[in-house]
C-alpha positions in Angstrom: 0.0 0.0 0.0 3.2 2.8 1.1 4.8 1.7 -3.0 0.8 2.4 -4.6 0.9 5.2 -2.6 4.7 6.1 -3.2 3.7 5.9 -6.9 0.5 7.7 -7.1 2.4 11.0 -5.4 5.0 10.7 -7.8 2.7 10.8 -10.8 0.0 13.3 -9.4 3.4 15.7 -8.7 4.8 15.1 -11.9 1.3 15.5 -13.9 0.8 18.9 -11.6 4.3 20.7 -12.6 3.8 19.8 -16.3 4.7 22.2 -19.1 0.7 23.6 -20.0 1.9 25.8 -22.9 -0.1 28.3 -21.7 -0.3 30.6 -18.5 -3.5 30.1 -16.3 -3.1 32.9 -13.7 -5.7 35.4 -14.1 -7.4 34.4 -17.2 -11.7 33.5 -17.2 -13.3 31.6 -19.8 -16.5 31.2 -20.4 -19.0 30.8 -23.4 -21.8 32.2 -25.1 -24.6 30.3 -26.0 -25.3 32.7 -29.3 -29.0 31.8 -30.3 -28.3 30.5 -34.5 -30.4 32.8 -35.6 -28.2 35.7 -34.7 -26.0 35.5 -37.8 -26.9 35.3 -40.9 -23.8 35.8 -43.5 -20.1 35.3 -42.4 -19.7 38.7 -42.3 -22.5 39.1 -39.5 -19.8 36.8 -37.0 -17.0 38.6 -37.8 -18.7 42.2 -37.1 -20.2 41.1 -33.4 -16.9 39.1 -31.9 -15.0 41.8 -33.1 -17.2 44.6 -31.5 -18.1 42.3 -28.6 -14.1 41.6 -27.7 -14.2 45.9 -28.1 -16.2 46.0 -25.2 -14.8 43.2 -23.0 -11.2 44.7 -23.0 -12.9 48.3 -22.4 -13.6 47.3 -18.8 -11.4 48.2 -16.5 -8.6 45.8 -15.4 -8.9 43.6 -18.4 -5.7 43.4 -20.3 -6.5 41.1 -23.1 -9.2 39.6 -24.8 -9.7 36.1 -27.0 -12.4 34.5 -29.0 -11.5 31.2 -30.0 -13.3 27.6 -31.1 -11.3 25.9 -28.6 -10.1 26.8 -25.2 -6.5 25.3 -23.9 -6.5 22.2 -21.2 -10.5 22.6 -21.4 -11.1 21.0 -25.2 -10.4 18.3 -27.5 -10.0 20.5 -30.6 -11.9 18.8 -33.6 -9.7 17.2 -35.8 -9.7 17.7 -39.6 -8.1 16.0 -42.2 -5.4 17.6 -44.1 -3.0 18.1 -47.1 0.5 19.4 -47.0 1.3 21.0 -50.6 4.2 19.3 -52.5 3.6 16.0 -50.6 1.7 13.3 -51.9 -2.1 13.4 -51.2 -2.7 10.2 -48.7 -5.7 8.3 -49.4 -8.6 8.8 -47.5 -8.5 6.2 -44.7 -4.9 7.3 -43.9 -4.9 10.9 -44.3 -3.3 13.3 -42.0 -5.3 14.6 -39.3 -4.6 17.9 -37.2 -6.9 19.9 -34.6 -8.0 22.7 -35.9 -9.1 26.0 -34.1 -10.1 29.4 -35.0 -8.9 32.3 -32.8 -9.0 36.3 -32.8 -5.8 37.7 -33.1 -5.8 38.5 -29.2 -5.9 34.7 -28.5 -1.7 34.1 -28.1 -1.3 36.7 -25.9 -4.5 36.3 -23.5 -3.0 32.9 -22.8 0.7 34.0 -22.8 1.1 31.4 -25.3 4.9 31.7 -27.2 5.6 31.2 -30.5 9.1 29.5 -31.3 9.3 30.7 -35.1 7.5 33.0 -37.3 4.5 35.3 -36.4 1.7 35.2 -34.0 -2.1 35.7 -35.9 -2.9 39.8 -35.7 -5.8 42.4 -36.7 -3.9 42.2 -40.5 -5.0 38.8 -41.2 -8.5 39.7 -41.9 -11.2 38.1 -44.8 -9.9 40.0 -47.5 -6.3 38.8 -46.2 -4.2 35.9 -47.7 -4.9 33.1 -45.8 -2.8 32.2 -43.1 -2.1 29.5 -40.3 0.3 28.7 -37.3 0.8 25.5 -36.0 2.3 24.0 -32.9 5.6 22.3 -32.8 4.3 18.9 -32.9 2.7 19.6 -36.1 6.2 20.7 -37.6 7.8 17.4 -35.7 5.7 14.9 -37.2 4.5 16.0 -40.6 7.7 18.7 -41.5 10.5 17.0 -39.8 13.4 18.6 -40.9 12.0 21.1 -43.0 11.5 25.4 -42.2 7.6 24.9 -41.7 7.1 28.8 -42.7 5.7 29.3 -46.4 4.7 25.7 -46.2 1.0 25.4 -47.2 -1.2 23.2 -45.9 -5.1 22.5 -47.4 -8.3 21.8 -44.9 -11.6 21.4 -46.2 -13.7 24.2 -45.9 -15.8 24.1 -42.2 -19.5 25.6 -42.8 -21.3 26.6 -40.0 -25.0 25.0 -40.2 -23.8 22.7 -42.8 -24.5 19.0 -42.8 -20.7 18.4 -44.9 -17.9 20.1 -44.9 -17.2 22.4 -47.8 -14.1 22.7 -50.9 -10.7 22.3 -49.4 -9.3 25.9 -49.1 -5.2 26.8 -49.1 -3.6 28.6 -46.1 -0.1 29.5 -45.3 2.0 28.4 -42.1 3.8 31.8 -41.1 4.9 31.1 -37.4 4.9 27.8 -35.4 3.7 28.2 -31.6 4.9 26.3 -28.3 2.8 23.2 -28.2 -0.6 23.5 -25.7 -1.8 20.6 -23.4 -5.7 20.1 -24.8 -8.1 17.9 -23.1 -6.1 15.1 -22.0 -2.9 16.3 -19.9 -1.2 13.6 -19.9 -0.7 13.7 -24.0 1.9 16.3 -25.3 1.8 14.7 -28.9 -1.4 16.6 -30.1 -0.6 18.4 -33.9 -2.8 21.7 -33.9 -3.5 24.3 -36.4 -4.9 27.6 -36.1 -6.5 29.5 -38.5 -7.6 33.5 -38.1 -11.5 33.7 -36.7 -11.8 36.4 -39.6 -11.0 33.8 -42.2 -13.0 30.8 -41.2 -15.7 32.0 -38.6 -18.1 29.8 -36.1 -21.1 31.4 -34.9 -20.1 29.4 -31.2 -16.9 30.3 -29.4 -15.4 30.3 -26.3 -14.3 33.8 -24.9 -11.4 34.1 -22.5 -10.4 37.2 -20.6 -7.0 38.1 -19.2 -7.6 40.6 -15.8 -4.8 42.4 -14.1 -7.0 41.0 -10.5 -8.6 38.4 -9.4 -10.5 37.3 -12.3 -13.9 36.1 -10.7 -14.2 39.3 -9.1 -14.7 40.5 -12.3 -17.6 38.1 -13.5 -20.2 40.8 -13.2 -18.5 43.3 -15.0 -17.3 41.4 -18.0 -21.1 40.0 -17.6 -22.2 43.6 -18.1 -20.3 44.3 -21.1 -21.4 40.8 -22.9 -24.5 41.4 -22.0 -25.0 44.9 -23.5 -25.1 43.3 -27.0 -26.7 39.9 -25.7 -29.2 41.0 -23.2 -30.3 38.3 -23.1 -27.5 35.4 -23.2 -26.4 34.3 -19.9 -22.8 33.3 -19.8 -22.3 29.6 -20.2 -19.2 27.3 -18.0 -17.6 30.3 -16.2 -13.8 29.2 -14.7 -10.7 30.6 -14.2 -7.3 28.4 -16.2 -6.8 27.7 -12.4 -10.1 25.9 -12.1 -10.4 24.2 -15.8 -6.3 22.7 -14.5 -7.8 21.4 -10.9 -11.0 19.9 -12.4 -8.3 17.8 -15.4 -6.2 17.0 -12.1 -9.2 15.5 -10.1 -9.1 11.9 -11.2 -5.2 12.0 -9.8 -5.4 13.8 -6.8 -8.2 11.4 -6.1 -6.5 8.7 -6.6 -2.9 9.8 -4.5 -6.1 11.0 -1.6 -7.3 7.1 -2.1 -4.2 5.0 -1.9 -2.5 7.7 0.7 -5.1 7.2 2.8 -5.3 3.1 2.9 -1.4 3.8 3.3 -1.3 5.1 6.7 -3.6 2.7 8.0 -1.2 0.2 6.6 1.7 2.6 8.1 0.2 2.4 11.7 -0.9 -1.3 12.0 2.6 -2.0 10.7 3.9 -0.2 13.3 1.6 -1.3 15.9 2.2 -4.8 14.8 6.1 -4.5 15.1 5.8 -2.4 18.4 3.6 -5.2 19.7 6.1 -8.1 18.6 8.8 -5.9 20.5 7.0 -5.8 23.7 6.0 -9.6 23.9 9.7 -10.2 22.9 11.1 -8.0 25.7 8.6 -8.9 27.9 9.6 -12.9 27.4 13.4 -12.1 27.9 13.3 -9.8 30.9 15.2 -12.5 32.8 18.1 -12.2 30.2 18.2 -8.4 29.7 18.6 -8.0 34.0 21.0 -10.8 33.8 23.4 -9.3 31.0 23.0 -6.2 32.8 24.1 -7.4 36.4 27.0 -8.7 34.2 27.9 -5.6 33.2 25.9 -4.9 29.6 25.0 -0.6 29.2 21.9 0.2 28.6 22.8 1.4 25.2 24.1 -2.3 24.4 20.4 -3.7 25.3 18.3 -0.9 23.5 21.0 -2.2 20.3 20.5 -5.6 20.9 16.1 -5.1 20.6 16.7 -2.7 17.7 18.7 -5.0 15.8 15.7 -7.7 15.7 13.5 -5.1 15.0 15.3 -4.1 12.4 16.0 -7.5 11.3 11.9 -8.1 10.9 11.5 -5.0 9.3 14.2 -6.0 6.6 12.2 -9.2 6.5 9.1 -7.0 5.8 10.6 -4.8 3.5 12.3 -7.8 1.0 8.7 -9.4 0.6 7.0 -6.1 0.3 9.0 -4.8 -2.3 8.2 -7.5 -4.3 4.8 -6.9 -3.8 5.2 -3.0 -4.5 6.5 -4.2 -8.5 3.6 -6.5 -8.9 1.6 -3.1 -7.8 3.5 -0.6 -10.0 2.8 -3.0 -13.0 -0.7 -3.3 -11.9 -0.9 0.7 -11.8 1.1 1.1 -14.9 -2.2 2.8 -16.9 -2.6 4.9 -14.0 0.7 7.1 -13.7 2.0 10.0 -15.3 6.2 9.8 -15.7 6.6 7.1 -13.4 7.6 3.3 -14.3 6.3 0.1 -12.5 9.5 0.5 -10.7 10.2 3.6 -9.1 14.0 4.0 -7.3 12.6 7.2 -5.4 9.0 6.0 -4.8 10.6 2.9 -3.3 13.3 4.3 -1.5 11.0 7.1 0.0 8.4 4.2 1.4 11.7 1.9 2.4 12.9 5.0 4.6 9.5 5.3 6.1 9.0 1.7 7.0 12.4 1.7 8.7 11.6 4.4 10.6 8.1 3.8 11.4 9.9 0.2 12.5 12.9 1.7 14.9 10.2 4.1 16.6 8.7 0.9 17.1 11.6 -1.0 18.6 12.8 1.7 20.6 9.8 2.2 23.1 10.0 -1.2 24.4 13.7 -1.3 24.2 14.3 1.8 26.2 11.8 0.7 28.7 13.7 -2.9 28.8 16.8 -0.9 29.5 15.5 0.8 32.9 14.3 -2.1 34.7 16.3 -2.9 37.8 18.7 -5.7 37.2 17.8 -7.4 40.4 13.8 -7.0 39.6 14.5 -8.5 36.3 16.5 -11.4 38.0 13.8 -12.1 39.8 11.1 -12.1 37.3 9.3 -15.3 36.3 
């Protein structure tokens, strides 16, 4: 129980320090159940986000604004099947498949997101605009190894809102590749993502996220306000800070390090009941040799040595046939752990140094109380 334990705090603290892509202090998402009927042409979506995002970053405190498909940590982002210009088209059962998001030109710097090469998507890349793209490093990895991803073009089929298929396969241009963003499932980092300008390929549904310079909760009602000026009456939709979207991913792990932790100690302290119990009947048996070796001379240090050493001894016992037992529970929890083998050195080694200790505390009550009995009342004992 102390190695499942071991193991399931060494995942849950590696899954919690992980690289997000993205920084989730002070940003709120939340999103906007827009009633279909609200837009009718392209145009008509591209007109209200941009004046709605106008009025969000007018309240005071908010830094940055984003309007976006997708939201990082929080979604899946639909995949969609591409082409890469100058390579040969795959067929369809085995063609290349990529997340694919569309985000106002605010959306890399609301979420502090970098870009490693290129350019970031800005208020240039409008409709009228050659189309453009960025895409994440594992995008470049897998499908441009080896190759300057900028100027590359890449062709998605054409995503119409309302529309039963998807539309005519429409060219865009990669012209920056961004640091790669955790999505849905934390504990995958091999996600390929592209992102496309909101201008050149709206969605009449998106997620919004705000960056405050405070708390961003406290700001609800007034970023409520603002939305609600134009939507009077649209209530806003799965409210959360990137703090709270990160704890609700990390739930199913700190669940299970809470579960096993907990069975742990009570496997902790009837282990070291059990041993403290062994101790006493032990000492208690051999009071008559512990006053004799002392009236012969023995210190006390020399007895409380002598009881820790067969502590010790069964708690090496223990520890040999529970490590054995800890690999069959590491292989057991394999599907379970984030950056942590079946076999764990520090896991082990952690639990190993508790058992020892928990097992000396154990042996040394009884062995220090051994060593203060009268040598002449333990002579005498039957």
């Amino acid at each position: 129980m102390l190695a499942g334990a071991g193991l399931a705090l060494h995942s849950f603290f590696n899954l919690s320090r992980i690289d997000l892509g993205v920084r989730t202090d002070h940003i709120l998402t939340f999103g906007l159940p827009v009633p279909d009927k609200q837009f009718s042409q392209p145009e008509n979506m591209i007109a209200f986000y941009r004046q709605l995002l106008e009025k969000v970053q007018s309240v005071p405190g908010v830094t940055n604004a984003s309007a976006s498909t997708g939201t990082p940590v929080a979604n899946v982002f639909a995949g969609m099947p591409f082409n890469i210009v100058g390579q040969p088209q795959a067929i369809a059962s085995a063609r290349n498949d990529a997340g694919f998001n569309m985000v106002s030109p605010g959306y890399f710097q609301t979420f502090g997101i970098e870009m490693v090469r290129g350019r970031a998507l800005n208020e240039q890349d409008k409709a009228s605009s050659p189309r453009v793209a960025v895409v994440n490093e594992n995008f470049a990895r897998r499908y441009l190894p080896g190759m300057d991803p900028i100027g590359k073009r890449v062709i998605v089929e054409q995503l119409i809102p309302g529309a039963t298929q998807i539309g005519p396969p429409l060219e865009w241009e990669i012209v920056g590749v961004f640091h790669d963003v955790r999505s849905g499932d934390l504990r995958r980092n091999d996600f390929a993502e592209i992102n496309v300008p909101f201008d050149q390929s709206p969605w009449p549904r998106v997620a919004l996220a705000v960056r405050t310079a405070d708390d961003p909760l406290s700001m609800t009602k007034s970023i409520a306000a603002a939305v609600n000026s134009m939507l009077p009456d649209v209530a806003l939709s799965d409210v959360r800070t990137m703090d709270q979207i990160v704890d609700q991913r990390l739930v199913g792990d700190r669940f299970l390090a809470l579960m096993y932790g907990t069975f742990a100690a009570v496997a902790l302290s009837l282990a070291a009941v059990g041993i403290y119990g062994v101790m006493t009947f032990s000492v208690a048996q051999r009071t008559h040799e512990i006053g004799l070796r002392m009236a012969l001379g023995a210190a006390r240090e020399q007895v409380i040595g002598l009881i820790l050493k067969e502590g010790l001894a069964l708690a090496f016992i223990g520890l040999g046939l529970g490590l054995v037992g800890a690999c069959l529970v590491g292989r057991a929890m394999r599907g379970m752990l984030y950056g942590v083998g079946a076999i764990d050195l520090a896991a082990f080694s952690s639990v190993a140094a508790v058992l020892l200790g928990a097992a000396i505390l154990a042996s040394y009550i009884p062995a220090r109380r051994a060593a203060k009995v009268d040598p002449m009342v333990a002579l005498r004992y039957e």
